[in-house]
C-alpha positions as CSV (number, residue, x, y, z in Angstrom):
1,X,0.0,0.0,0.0
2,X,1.4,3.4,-1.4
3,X,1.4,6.8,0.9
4,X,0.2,9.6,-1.0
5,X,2.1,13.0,0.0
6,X,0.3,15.1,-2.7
7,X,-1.7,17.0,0.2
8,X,0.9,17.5,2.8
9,X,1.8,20.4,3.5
10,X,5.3,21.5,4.6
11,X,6.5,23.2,7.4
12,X,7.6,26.5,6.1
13,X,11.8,26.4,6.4
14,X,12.0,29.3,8.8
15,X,9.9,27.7,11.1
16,X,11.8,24.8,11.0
17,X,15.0,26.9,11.6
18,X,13.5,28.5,14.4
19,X,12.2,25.9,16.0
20,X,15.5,24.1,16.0
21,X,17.5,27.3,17.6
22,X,14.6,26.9,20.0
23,X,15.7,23.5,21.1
24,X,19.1,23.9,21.2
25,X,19.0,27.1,23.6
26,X,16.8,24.8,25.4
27,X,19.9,22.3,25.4
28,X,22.0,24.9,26.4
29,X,20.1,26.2,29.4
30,X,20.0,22.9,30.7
31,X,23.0,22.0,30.1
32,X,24.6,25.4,31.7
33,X,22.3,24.1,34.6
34,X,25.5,21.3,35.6
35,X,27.1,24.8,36.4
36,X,25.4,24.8,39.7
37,X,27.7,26.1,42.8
38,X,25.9,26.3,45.9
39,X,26.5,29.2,48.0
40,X,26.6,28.8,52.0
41,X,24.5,32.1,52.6
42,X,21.8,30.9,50.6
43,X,19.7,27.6,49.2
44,X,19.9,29.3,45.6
45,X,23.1,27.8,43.8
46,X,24.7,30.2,41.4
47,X,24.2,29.2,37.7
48,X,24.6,30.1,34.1
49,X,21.0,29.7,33.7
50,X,20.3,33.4,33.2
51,X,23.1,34.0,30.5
52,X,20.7,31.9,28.2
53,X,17.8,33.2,29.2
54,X,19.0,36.4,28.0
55,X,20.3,35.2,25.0
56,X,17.0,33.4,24.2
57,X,15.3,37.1,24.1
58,X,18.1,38.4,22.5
59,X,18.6,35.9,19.5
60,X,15.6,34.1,19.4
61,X,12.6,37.7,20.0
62,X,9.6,37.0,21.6
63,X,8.2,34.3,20.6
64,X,10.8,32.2,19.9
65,X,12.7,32.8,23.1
66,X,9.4,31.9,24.9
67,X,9.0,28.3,23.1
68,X,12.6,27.7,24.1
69,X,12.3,28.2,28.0
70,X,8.5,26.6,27.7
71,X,10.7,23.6,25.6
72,X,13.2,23.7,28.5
73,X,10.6,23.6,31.6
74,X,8.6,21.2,29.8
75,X,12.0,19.1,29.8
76,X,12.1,19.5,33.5
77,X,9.1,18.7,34.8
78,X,8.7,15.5,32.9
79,X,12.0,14.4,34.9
80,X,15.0,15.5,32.1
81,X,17.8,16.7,34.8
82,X,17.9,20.2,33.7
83,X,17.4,22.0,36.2
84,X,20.3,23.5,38.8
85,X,22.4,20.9,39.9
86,X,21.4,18.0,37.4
87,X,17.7,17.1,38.4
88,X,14.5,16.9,37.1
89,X,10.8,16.5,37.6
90,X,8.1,18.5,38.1
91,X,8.4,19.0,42.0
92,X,11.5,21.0,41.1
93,X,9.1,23.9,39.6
94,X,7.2,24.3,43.0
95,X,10.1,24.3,44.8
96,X,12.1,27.2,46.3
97,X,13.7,27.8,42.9
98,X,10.0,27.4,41.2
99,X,9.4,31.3,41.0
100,X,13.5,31.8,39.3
101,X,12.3,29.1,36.6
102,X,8.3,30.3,36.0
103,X,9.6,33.8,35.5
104,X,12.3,32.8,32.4
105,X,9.6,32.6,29.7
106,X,8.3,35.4,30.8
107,X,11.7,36.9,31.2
108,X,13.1,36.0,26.9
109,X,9.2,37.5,26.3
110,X,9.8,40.3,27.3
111,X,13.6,41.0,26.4
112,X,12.8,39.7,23.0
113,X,9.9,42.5,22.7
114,X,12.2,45.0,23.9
115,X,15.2,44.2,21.9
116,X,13.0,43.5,18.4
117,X,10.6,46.3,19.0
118,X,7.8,43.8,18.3
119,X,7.1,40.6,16.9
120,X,9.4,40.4,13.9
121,X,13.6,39.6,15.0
122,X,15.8,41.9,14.2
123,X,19.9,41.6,14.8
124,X,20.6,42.4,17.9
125,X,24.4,43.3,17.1
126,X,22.9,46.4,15.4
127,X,20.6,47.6,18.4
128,X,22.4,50.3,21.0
129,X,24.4,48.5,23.6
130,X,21.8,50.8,26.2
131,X,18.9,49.3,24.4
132,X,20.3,46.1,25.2
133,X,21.2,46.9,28.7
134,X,18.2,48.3,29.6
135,X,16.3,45.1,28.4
136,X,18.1,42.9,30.0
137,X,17.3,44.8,33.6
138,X,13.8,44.8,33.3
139,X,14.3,40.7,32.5
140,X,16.6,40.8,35.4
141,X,13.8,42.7,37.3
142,X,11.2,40.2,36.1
143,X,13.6,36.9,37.1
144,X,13.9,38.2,41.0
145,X,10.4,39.8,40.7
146,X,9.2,36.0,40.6
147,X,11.6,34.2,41.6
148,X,12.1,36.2,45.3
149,X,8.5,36.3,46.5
150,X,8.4,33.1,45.8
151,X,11.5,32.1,47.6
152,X,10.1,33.8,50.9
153,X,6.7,31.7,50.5
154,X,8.3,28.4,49.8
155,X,11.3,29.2,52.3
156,X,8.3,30.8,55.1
157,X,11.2,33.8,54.9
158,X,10.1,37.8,55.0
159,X,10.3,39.4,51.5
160,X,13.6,41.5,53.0
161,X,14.8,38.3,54.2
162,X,14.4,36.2,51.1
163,X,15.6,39.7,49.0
164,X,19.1,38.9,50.9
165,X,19.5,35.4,50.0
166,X,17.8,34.9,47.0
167,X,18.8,38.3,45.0
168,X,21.2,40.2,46.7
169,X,24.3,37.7,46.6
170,X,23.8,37.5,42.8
171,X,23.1,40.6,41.5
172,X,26.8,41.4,40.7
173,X,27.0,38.3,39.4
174,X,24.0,38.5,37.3
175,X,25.7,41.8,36.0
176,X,28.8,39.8,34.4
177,X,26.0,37.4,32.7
178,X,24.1,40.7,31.7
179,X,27.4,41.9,30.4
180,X,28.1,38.6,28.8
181,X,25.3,38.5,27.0
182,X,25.7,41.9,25.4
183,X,29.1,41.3,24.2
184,X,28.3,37.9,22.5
185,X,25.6,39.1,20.3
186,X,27.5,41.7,19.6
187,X,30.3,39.8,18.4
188,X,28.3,39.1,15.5
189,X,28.8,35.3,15.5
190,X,25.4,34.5,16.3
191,X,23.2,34.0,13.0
192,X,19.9,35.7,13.5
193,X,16.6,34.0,11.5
């Protein structure tokens, strides 16, 4: 018996491109997740995790930077050990790192929006290095905005307390990743769409 292929339709290329640059920033977050040093002051380990959610609203805009973390979550909660020190499953996302992980879709969304001025990607080599800075804070912002509330409720910590050990600590650190981030799209090696 003979397939018939006359009425399939084919994925457009782009999409097919974009989707794969999806998946592999997906790979890449979780495999920057192995980077996972604990610090004594604080049960948030320091990872590279935020490096590529930056890069994913960089390089990838809004849309595609959101299918990527929801690609990489998705991953983790279905037991793939992505997440901060090589685990997996879907009690990691309610646990005290749940709100640092919920926010990074949300996070590349709204970077990418920023960066591309809308739907449509642009290069983000050719945007103002100000433009790019300033994105990247208010992903920042949006990353502790979830990620230390939600620290203090898991934790049964005061928002000042949980502010200490959840944000504080890592902000200068966050600022190397920020500037990180800005450098290596600017270097003009990443391929854009």
């Amino acid at each position: 018996m003979a397939t018939s292929t006359e009425n399939v339709d084919l994925v457009d290329g782009d999409v097919v491109r974009s989707f794969a640059r999806a998946a592999l920033l997906a790979v890449l977050i979780g495999a920057s997740a192995y980077v996972s040093i604990p610090l004594p002051v604080s049960p948030v380990p320091f990872t590279l995790q935020v490096l590529f959610v930056f890069l994913a609203g960089l390089v990838l805009g809004p849309v595609w930077g959101v299918i990527s973390m929801v690609l990489y979550l998705a991953a983790g909660a279905i037991g793939v050990p992505v997440f901060a020190g090589g685990v997996g499953g879907v009690g990691h996302l309610f646990g005290y790192t749940g709100g640092y992980l919920w926010s990074y879709p949300i996070a590349a969304f709204v970077i990418g929006l920023l960066v591309h001025r809308g739907w449509r990607v642009r290069d983000p080599a050719t945007v103002q290095k100000t433009t790019l800075a300033a994105a990247l804070l208010v992903g920042l912002g949006i990353i502790y905005g979830l990620g230390v509330p939600w620290l203090a409720w898991v934790q049964s910590l005061s928002l000042a307390e949980a502010a200490i050990i959840g944000m504080a600590y890592y902000v200068p650190l966050d600022l190397v990743k920020l500037a990180a981030a800005i450098a290596i799209v600017r270097s003009e090696r990443i391929p854009v769409a």
